[in-house]
BADREN-717664 format. One record per residue (C-alpha): z, x, y. Coordinates in Angstrom, 3 decimals. Layout:
<pts>
+----------+----------+----------+
!        Z !        X !        Y !
+----------+----------+----------+
!        Z !        X !        Y !
...
+----------+----------+----------+
</pts>
This chain:
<pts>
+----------+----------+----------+
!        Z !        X !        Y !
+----------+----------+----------+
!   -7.454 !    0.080 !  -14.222 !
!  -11.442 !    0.136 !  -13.980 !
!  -13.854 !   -1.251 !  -15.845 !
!  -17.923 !   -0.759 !  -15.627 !
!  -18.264 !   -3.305 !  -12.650 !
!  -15.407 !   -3.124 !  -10.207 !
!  -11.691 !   -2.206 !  -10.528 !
!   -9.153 !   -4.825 !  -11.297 !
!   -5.424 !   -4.895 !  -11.342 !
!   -4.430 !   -4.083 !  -15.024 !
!   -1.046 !   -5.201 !  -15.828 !
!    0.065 !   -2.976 !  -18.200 !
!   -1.274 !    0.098 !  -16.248 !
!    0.864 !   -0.843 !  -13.360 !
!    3.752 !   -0.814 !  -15.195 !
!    3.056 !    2.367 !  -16.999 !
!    2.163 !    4.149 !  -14.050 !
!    5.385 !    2.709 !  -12.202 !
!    7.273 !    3.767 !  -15.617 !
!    5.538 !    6.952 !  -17.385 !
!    3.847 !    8.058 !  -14.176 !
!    0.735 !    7.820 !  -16.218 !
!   -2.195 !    5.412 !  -17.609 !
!   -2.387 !    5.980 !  -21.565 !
!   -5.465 !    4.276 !  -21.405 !
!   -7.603 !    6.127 !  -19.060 !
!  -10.106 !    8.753 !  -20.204 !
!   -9.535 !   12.326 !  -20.027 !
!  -11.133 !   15.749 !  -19.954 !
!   -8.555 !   16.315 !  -22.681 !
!   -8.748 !   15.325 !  -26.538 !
!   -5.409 !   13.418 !  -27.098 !
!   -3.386 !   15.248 !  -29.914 !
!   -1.609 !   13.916 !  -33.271 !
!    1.860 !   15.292 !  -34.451 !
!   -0.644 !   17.098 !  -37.299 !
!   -2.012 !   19.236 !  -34.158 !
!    1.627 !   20.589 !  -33.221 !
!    2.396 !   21.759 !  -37.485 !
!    3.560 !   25.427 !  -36.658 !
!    1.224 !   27.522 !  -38.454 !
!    0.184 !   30.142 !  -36.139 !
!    1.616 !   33.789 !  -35.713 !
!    2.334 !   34.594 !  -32.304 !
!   -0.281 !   37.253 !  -30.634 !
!    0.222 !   38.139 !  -27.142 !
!   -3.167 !   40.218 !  -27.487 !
!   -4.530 !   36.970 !  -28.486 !
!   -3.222 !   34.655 !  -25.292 !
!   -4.363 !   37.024 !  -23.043 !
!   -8.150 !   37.292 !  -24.498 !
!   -8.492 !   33.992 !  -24.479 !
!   -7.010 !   33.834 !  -21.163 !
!  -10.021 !   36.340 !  -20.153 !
!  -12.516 !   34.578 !  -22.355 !
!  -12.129 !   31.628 !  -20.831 !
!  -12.146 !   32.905 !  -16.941 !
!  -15.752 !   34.702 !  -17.605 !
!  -16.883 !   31.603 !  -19.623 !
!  -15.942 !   29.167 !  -16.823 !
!  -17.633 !   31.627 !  -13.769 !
!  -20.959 !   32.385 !  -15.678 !
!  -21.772 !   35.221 !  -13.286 !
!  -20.852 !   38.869 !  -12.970 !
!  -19.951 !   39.159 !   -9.596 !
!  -18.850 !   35.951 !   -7.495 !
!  -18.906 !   36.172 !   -3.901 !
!  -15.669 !   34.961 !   -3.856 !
!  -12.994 !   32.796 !   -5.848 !
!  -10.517 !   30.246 !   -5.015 !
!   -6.912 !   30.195 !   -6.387 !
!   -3.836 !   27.582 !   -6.690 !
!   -1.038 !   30.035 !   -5.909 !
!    2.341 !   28.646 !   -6.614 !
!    4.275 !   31.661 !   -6.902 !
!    5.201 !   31.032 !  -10.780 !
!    4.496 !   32.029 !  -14.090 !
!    1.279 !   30.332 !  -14.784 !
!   -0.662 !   30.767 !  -11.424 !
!    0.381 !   34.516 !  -11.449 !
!   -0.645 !   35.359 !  -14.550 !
!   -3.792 !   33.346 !  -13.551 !
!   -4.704 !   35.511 !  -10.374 !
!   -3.527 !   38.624 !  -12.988 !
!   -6.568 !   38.015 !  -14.737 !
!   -8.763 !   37.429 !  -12.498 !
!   -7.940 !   40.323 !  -10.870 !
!   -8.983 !   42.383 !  -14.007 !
!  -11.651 !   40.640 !  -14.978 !
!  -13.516 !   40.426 !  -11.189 !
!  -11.801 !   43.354 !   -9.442 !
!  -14.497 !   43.467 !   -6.665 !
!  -14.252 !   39.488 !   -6.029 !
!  -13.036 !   38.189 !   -3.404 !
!   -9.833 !   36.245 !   -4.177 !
!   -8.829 !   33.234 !   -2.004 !
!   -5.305 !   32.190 !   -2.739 !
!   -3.947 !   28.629 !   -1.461 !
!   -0.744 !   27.854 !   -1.184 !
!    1.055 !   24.771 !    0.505 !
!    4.046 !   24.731 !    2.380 !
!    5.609 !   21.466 !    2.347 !
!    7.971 !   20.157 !    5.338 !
!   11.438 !   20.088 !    5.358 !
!   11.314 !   21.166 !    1.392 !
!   11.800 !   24.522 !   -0.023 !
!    9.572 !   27.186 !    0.972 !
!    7.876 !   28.457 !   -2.052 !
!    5.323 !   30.064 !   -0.052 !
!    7.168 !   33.166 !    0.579 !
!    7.272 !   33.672 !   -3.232 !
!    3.253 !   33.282 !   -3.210 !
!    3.112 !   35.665 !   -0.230 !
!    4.585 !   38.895 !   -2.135 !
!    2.050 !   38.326 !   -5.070 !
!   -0.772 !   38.296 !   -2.621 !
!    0.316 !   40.989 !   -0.585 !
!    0.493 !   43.060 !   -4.194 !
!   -2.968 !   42.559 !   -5.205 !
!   -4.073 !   42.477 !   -1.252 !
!   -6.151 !   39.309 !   -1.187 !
!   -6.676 !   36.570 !    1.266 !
!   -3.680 !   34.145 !    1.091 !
!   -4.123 !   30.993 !    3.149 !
!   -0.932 !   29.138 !    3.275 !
!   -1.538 !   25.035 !    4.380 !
!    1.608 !   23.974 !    5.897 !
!    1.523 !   20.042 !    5.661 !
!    4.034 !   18.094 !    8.118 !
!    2.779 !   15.121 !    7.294 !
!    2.184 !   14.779 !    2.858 !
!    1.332 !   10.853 !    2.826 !
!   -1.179 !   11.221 !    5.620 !
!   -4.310 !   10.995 !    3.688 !
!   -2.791 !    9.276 !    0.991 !
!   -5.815 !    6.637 !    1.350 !
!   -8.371 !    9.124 !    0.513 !
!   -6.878 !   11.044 !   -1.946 !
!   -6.857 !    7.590 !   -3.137 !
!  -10.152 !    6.555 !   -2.881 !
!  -11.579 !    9.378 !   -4.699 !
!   -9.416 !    9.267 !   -8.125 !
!   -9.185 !    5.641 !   -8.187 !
!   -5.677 !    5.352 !   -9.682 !
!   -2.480 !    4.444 !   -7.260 !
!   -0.755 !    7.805 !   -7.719 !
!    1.087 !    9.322 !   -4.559 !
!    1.658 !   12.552 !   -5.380 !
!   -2.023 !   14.033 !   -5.102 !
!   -0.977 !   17.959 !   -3.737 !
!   -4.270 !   18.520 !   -5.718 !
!   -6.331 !   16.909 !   -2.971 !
!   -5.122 !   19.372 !   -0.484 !
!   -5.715 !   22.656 !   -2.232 !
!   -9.067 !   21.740 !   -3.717 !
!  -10.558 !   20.327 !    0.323 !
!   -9.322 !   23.571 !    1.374 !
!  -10.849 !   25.571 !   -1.601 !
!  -14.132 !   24.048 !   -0.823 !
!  -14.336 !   25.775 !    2.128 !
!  -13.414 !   29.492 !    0.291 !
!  -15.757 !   29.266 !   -2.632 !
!  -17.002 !   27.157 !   -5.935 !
!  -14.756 !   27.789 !   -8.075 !
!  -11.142 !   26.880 !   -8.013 !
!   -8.846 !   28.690 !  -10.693 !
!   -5.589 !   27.349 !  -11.482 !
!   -2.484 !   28.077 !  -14.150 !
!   -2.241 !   24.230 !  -15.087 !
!   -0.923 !   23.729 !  -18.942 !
!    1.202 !   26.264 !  -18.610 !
!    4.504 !   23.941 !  -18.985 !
!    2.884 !   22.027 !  -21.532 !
!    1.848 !   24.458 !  -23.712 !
!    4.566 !   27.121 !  -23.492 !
!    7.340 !   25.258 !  -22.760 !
!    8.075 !   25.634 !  -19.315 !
!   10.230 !   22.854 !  -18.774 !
!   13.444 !   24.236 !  -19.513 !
!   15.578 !   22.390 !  -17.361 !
!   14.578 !   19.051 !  -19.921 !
!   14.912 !   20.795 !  -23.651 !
!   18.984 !   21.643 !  -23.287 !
!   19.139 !   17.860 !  -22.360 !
!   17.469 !   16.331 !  -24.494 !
!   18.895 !   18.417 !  -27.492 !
!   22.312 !   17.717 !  -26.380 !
!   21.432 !   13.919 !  -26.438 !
!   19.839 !   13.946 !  -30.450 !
!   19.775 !   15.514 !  -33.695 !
!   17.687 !   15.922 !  -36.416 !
!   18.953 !   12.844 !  -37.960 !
!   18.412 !   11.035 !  -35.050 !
!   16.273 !    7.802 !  -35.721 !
!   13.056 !    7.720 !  -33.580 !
!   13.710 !    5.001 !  -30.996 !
!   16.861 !    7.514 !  -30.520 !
!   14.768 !    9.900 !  -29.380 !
!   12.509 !    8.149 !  -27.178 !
!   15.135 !    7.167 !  -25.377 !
!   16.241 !   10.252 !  -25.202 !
!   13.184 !   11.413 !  -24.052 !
!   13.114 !    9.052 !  -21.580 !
!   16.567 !    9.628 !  -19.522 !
!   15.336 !   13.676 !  -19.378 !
!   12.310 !   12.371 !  -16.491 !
!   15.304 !   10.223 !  -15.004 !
!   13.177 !   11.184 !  -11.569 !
!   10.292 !    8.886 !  -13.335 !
!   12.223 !    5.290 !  -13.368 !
!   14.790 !    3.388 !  -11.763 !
!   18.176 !    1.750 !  -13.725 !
!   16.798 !   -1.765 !  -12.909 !
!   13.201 !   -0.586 !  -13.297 !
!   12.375 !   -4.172 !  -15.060 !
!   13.361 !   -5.926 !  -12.113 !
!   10.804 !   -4.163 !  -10.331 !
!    7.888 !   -6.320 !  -11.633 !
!    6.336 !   -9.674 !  -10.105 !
!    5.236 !  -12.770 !  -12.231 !
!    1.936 !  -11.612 !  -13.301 !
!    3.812 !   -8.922 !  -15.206 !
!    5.943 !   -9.246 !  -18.280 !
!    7.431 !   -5.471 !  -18.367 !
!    9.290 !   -4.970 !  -21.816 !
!   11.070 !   -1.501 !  -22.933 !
!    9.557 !   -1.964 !  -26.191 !
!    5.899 !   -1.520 !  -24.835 !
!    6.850 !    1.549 !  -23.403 !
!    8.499 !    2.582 !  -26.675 !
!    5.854 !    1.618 !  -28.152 !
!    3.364 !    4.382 !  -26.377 !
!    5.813 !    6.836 !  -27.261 !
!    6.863 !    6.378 !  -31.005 !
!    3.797 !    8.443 !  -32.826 !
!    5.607 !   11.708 !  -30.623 !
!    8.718 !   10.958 !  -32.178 !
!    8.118 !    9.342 !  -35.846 !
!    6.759 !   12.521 !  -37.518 !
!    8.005 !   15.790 !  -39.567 !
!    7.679 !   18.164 !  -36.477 !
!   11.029 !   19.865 !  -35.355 !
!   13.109 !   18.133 !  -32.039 !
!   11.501 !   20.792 !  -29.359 !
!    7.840 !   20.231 !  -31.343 !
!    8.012 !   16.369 !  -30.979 !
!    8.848 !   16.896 !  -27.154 !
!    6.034 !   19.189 !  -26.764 !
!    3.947 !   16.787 !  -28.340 !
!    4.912 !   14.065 !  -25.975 !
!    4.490 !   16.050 !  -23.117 !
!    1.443 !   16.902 !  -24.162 !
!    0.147 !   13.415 !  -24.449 !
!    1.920 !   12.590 !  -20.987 !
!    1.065 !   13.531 !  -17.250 !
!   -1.016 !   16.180 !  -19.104 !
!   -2.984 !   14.430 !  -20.598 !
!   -3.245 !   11.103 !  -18.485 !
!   -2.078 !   12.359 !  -15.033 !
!   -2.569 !   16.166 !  -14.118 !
!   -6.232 !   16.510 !  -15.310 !
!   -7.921 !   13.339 !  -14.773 !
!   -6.763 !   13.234 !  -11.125 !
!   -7.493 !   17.157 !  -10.879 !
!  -10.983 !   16.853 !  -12.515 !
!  -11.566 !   13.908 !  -10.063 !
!  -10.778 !   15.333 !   -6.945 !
!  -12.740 !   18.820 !   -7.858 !
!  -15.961 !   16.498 !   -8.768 !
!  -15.817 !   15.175 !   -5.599 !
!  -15.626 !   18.528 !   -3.657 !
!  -18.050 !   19.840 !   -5.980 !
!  -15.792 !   22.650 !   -7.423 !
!  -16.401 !   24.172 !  -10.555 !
!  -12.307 !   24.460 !  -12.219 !
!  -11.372 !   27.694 !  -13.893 !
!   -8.355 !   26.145 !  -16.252 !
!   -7.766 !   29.100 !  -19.008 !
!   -4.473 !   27.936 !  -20.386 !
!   -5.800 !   24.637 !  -21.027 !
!   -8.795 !   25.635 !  -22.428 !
!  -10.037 !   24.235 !  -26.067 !
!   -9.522 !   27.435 !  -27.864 !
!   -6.174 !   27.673 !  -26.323 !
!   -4.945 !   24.452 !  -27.029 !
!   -5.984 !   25.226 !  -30.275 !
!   -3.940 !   27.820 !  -30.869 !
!   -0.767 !   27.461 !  -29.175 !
!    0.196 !   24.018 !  -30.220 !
!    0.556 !   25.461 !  -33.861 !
!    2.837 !   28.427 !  -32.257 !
!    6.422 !   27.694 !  -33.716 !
!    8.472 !   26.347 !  -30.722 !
!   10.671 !   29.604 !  -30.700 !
!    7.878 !   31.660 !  -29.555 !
!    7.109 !   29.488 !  -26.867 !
!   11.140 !   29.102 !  -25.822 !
!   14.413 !   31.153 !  -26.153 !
!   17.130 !   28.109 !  -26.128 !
!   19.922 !   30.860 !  -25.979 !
!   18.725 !   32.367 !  -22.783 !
!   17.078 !   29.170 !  -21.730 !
!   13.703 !   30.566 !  -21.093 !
!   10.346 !   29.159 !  -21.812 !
!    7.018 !   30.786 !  -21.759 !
!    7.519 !   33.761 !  -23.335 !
!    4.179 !   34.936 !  -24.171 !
!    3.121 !   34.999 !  -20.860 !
!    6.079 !   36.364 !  -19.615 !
!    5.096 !   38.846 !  -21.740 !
!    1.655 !   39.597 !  -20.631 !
!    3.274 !   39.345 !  -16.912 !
!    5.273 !   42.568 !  -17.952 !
!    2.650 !   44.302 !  -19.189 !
!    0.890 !   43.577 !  -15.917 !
!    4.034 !   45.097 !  -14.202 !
!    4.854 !   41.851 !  -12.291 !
!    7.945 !   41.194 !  -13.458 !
!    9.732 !   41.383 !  -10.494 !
!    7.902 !   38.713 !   -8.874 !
!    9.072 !   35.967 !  -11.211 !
!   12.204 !   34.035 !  -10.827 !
!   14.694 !   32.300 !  -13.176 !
!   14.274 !   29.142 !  -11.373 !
!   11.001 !   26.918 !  -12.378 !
!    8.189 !   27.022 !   -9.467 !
!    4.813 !   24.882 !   -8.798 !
!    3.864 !   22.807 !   -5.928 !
!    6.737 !   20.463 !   -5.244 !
!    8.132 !   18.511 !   -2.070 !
!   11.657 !   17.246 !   -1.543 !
!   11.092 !   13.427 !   -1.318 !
!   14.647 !   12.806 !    0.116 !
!   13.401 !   14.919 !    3.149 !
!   10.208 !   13.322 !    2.936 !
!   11.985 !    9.557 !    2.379 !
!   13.765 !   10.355 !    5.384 !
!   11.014 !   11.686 !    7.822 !
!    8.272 !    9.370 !    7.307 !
!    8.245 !    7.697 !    3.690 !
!   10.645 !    4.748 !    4.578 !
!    8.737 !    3.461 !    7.986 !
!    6.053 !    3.302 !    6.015 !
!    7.231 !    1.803 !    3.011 !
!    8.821 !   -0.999 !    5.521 !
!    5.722 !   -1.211 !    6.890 !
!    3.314 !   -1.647 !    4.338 !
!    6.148 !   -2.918 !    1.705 !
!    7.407 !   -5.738 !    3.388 !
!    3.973 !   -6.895 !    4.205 !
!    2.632 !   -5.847 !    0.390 !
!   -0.256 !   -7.634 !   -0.722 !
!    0.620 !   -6.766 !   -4.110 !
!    3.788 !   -8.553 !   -4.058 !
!    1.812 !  -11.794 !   -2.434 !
!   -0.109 !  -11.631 !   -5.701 !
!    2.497 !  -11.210 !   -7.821 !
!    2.194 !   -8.333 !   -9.373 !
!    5.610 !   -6.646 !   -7.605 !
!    9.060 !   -7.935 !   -6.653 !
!    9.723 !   -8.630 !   -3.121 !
!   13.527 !   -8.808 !   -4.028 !
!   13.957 !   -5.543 !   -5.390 !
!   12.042 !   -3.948 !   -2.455 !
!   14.624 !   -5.539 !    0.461 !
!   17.289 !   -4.841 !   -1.988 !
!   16.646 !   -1.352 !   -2.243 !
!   14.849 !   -0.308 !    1.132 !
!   17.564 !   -0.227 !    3.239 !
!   20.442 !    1.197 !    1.673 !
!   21.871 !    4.549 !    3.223 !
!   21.550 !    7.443 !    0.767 !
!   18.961 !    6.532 !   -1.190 !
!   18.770 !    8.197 !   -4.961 !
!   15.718 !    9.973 !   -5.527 !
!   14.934 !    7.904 !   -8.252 !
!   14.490 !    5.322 !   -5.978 !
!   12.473 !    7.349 !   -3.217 !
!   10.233 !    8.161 !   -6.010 !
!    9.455 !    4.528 !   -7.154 !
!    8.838 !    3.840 !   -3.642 !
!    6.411 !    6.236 !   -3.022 !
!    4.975 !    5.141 !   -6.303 !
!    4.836 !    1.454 !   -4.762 !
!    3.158 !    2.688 !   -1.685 !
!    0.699 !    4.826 !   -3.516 !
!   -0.268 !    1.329 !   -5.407 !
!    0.100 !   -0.919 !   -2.380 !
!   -2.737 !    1.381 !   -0.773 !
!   -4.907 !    1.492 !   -4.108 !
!   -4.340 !   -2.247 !   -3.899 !
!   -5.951 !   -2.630 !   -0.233 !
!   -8.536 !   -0.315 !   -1.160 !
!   -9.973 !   -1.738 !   -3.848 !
!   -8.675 !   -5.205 !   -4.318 !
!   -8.318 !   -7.090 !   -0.702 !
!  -10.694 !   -4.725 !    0.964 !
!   -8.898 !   -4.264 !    4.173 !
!   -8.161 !   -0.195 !    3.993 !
!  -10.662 !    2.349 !    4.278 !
!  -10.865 !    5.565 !    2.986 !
!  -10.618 !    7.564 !    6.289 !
!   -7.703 !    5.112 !    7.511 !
!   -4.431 !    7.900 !    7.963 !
!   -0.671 !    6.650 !    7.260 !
!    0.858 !    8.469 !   10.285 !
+----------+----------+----------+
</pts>
């Protein structure tokens, strides 16, 4: 949505962020991957995760004894496994684990509390009552209208810890952590299934990601079609890979790729934090998107991950791992409820991007009001106010970055 001179509103990235939850056509850290990257041909090694794992942590640090490192701390798979190894590698360091504890949403601190409490390291836990409060500078510093920037938090706090910043991120990606989609979707196709079959398919699994009248969302400067979107998505689905391979693919070439790390590589620039990523290093990505997909997940027991599960048991830290998927997340009803509508109605119903066309004012008073709202629809809202402040940012000019949505 940026060009060399100044940013401008780019139709079809509005309506894939509003639709994908990501820009296919903004650069990332990340090589994008063909369905000839994902060919199973690789024997699984758990020896061979973890090394790289390791390789990649000492790599990324460059020094033999940091004053002190900065951790994401979830309380799942990936970011424990993450602090594991650090922990081995730099067992004089001091570790700084972050965690955030959102309001009125599930408390996934306490699960992040035990691990820190095992390997006795500094756990700082940022509570956040109010999530869209610095939505405007979050904003302003990764240049895309995306509302769900938890990133921001962690890394402004790990700037005050140390200069480097580890984190589990890939994990889901590349191991196939999300579970609760692959039933789904494999209850939904088969192997005879034709492609746009399956991109639909795909679709209705991140149900959370769109609205049933999502294409009367759009003002007159857009022309949204379901065949554009299709369109993005048909080389993940037209191939010879297995069902689970083509997903892993997509996801891949999704919020991975066009979402998670350019916004996370954004907002640690601007802090001026050096990222310690090992799962989604090159020589990792490498290797386990050629791992067959039943070494990354056990559809029978419904568990995904397994190779690092594995290297969590030989760590002994089994216990501290749930059946239930964990990462930073916030329950938007709660957060609809508390402060998300007033100021949606306030900055909706006034948008500047709907004066210019680019968003329906019809669907927004048709929607805004009613009691109960679906999370699908809390979600595109919060999408719509993430863009409505991008838009008075860097189109009319009127918001600054320091302004707070209170």
């Amino acid at each position: 949505m940026e060009n060399s001179n100044k940013i401008i509103p780019n139709p079809t990235s509005i309506v894939d962020i509003l639709t994908l939850r990501y820009d296919p056509t903004q650069n990332s850290p990340l090589k994008k991957l063909s369905w000839e990257d994902f060919i199973p041909k690789n024997k699984i090694s758990v020896e061979n995760v973890e090394k790289k794992l390791e390789d990649t942590i000492t790599k990324s640090i460059n020094e033999p004894n940091p004053k002190s490192i900065a951790i994401a701390l979830s309380g799942g798979i990936d970011s424990i496994l993450t602090l594991a190894v650090l922990k081995k590698k730099y067992p004089q360091t001091n570790i700084e684990a972050i965690s955030i504890k959102f309001a009125n949403s599930i408390d996934e601190t306490i699960s992040a509390k035990k691990v820190a409490e095992h390997y006795k390291i500094n756990h700082h836990i940022l509570e956040l009552e109010n999530y869209l409060e610095e939505l405007p500078k979050a904003i302003s510093i990764i240049k895309l209208p995306f509302w769900d920037l938890h990133w921001y938090y962690v890394a402004k706090k790990a700037k005050t810890l140390s200069k480097y910043l580890a984190s589990g991120d890939g994990g889901d990606e590349l191991f196939g952590g999300y579970t609760f989609r692959y039933k789904k979707f494999l209850s939904l196709v088969s192997e005879k299934s034709k492609p746009k079959e399956k991109i639909e398919a795909y679709l209705e699994c991140h149900e959370r990601d769109r609205v049933p009248d999502q294409e009367q969302l759009f003002g007159n400067k857009i022309k949204f079609r379901w065949s554009n979107i299709h369109s993005i998505l048909l080389p993940y689905f037209d191939n010879s890979l297995s069902l689970l391979e083509q997903v892993f693919l997509a996801d891949y070439n999704g919020k991975l790729l066009y979402n998670f790390v350019p916004i996370n590589s954004r907002i640690n620039q601007y802090f001026e934090i050096t990222p310690v990523t090992p799962i989604i290093s090159k020589e990792m990505i490498a290797y386990a998107t050629h791992l067959v997909s039943v070494d990354k997940y056990d559809l029978k027991n419904d568990l995904g991950k397994i190779p690092l599960r594995k290297i969590l048991s030989k760590y002994e830290l089994d216990s501290f791992i749930t059946g239930k998927k964990l990462g930073f997340s916030i329950n938007t009803i709660n957060l609809w409820k508390k402060r998300g509508k007033k100021l949606c109605e306030y900055y909706l119903l006034d948008s500047r991007a709907v004066k210019d066309g680019w968003i329906n004012y019809d669907w927004i008073k048709k929607n805004i009001d009613k009691k109960e709202l679906d999370v699908k629809y809390v979600n595109k809202f919060l999408g719509l106010l993430a863009l409505e402040v991008w838009y008075r940012l860097f189109i009319t000019n009127e918001m600054k970055p320091n302004d707070k949505l209170n």
